[in-house]
Structure formats: C-alpha cells, structure tokens
C-alpha positions in Angstrom: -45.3 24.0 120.4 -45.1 27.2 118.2 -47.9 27.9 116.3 -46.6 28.5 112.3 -48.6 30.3 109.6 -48.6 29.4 106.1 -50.5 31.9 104.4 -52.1 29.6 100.9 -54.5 32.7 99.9 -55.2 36.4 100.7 -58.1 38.3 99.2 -59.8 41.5 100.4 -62.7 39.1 102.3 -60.2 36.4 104.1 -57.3 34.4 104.5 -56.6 30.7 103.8 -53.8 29.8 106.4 -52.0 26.3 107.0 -50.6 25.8 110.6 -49.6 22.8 112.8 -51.4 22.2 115.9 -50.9 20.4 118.9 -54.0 18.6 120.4 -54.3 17.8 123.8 -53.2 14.8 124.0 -49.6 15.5 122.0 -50.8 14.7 119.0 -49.2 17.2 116.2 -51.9 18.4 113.0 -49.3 19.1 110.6 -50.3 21.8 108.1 -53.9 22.3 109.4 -56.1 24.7 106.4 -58.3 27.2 107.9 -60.0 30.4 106.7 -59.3 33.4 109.1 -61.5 36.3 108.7 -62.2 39.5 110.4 -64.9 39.4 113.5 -68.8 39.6 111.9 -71.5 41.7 113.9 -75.3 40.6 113.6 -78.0 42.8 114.3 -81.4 42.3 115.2 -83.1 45.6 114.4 -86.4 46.9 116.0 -88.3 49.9 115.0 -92.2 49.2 116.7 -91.6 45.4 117.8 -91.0 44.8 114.3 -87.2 42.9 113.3 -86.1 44.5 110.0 -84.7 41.9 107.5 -82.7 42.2 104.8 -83.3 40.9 101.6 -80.2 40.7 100.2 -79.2 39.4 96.3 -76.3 36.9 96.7 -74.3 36.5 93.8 -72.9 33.3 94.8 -75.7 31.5 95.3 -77.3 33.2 92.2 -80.5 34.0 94.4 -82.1 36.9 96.8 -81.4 35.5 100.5 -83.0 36.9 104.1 -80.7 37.7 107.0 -80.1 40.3 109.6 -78.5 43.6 109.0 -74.3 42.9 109.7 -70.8 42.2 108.4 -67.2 43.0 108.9 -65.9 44.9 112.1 -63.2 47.2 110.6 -60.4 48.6 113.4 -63.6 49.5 115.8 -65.2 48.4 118.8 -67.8 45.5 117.8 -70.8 47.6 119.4 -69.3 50.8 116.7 -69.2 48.5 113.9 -72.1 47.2 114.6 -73.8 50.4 114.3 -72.0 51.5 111.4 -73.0 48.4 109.4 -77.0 48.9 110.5 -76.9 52.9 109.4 -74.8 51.5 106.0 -77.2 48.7 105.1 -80.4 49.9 106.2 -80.1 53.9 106.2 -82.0 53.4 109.7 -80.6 55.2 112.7 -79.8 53.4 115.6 -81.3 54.7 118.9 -79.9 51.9 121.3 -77.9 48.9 121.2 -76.4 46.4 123.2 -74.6 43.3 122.8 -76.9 39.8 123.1 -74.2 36.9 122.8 -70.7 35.8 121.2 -70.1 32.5 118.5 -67.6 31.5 116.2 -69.2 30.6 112.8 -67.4 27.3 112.3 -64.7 26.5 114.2 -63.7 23.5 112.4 -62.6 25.3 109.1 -62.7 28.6 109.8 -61.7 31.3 112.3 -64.0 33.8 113.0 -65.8 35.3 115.8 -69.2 37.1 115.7 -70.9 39.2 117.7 -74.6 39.5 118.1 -76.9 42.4 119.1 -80.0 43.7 119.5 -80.9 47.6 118.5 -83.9 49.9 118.4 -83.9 52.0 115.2 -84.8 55.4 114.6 -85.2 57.5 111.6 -84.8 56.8 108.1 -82.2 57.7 105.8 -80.1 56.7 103.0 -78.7 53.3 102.6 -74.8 53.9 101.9 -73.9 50.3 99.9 -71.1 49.1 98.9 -70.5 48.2 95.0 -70.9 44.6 95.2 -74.9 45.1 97.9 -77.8 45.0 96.3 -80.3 45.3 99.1 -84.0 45.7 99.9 -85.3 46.1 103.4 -88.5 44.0 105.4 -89.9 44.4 108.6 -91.7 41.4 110.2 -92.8 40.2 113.6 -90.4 38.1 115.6 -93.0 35.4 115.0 -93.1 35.3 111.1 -89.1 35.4 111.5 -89.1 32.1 113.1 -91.7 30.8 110.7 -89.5 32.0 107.6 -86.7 30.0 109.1 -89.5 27.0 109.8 -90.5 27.7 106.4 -86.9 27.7 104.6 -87.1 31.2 104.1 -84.3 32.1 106.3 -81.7 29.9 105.1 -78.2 32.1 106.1 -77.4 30.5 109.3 -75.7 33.2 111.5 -79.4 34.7 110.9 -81.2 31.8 112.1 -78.9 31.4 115.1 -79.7 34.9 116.0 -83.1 35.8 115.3 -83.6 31.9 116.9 -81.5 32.8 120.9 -83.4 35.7 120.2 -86.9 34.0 120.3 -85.9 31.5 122.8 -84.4 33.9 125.7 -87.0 36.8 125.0 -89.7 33.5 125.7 -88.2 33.1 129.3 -88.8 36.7 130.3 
C-alpha cells in the first residue's frame, strides 16, 4: 500500500499530517493524524561531575520547568546539533560528546526521533537565545537529578528519560 500525506497544519515547530496505514494484519487506518517534527537532541551536560539543568520559563504551561539542555536538529549531523544547541542554550563550551541512546517521543501521535547524549563542558560564555527562551542555568549532582524527578521537580519527560538511562547504566559500571 502507498503511504498518502495529507498535510491538516504547518507551522514553523511541526506538521499535523493524515495518512492511511496498513497494519500487519491487512487492516487499512484510513486517514491516520499525526504530528511530524524534526529529530530533538538531549544533552546531559558535565562540567566537574555536576549535570547542568536548565530552568527554562514555558509559556504554555504558564510556569518555569527543569530539563536538559536540547532541541531541534536543523540540516546537521545529530552529534553537530547537539553541540550547537548546548553552546546556544547554555553559553558553555563543549569539550567532548558522544551519543548515549535513540527514542521516539510518542509514537502513537507523533513522529519524532530523539537523540540522546552525554557531554563534558568547558568554558563559559554567552548564551545566544532565541526570541521566544527565557533561560536560567543549574548545576546539580546526578543524585539530586533523580530526586527532583522523585520529587516532581523534573516533570518534562524526555528529561526524565534521560537523566533516568543515565543513572541506571552509569549504576552498572
């Protein structure tokens, strides 16, 4: 079967598509909405065994909300993006980094892949936002991360995912 796009909405952000799908079994989804956005990167930042957190002012939910440094991968390599989007958020330069896993953010209603890495940061600079970032910068331990996300502090959940792999795999070294 031929996959068809209907495109119901474009903005600058993502893309709210219709298409017919057929499952497994034969079965045809007719007209099938999903959002379609750009691949995300994550970072989780070090500078002295400290994770930097951003605390970032989210319009949407009318509130100031922790997560890792990240966002959109323009026409780059995830691994360039990602270092772009630390340097932009964070004015921190990064020393290394390397890829720590792949997920899609919801694969139910929308198609997007994100990558996740982990970085060591260097020196200080300007943070280079865009118009609509209001953002302050945190470092903690890896241990008050997970208790923020224990505690409901970390509440955006492609942070929690990450910063929690994170804690989990770096447990069985």
């Amino acid at each position: 079967m031929e996959n068809s796009e209907n495109i119901v909405y474009k903005c600058p952000k993502f893309v709210v598509v219709e298409e017919d799908f057929e499952l497994p079994e034969g079965r045809v989804v007719k007209r099938y909405p999903f959002i379609k956005r750009g691949p995300g990167a994550l970072i989780l930042a070090f500078k002295e065994s400290k994770l930097l957190l951003l605390k970032e002012y989210r319009p949407i939910l009318g509130s100031w909300v922790y997560q890792l440094p990240g966002g959109k991968i323009e026409q780059e390599e995830p691994l360039i993006g990602a270092r772009r989007e630390v340097e932009e958020e964070t004015g921190y330069s990064v020393d290394s980094i390397k890829l720590l896993f792949e997920s899609w953010l919801s694969p139910s209603f929308i198609k997007q892949k994100n990558y996740f890495f982990v970085a060591q940061l260097s020196d200080k600079g300007e943070q280079k936002l865009e118009s609509d970032e209001t953002i302050k910068t945190e470092f903690v331990t890896l241990n008050d991360a997970v208790s923020m996300i224990i505690d409901g502090e970390i509440t955006s959940m492609p942070s929690v995912a990450g910063i929690l792999y994170y804690a989990v795999t770096q447990s069985k070294k």
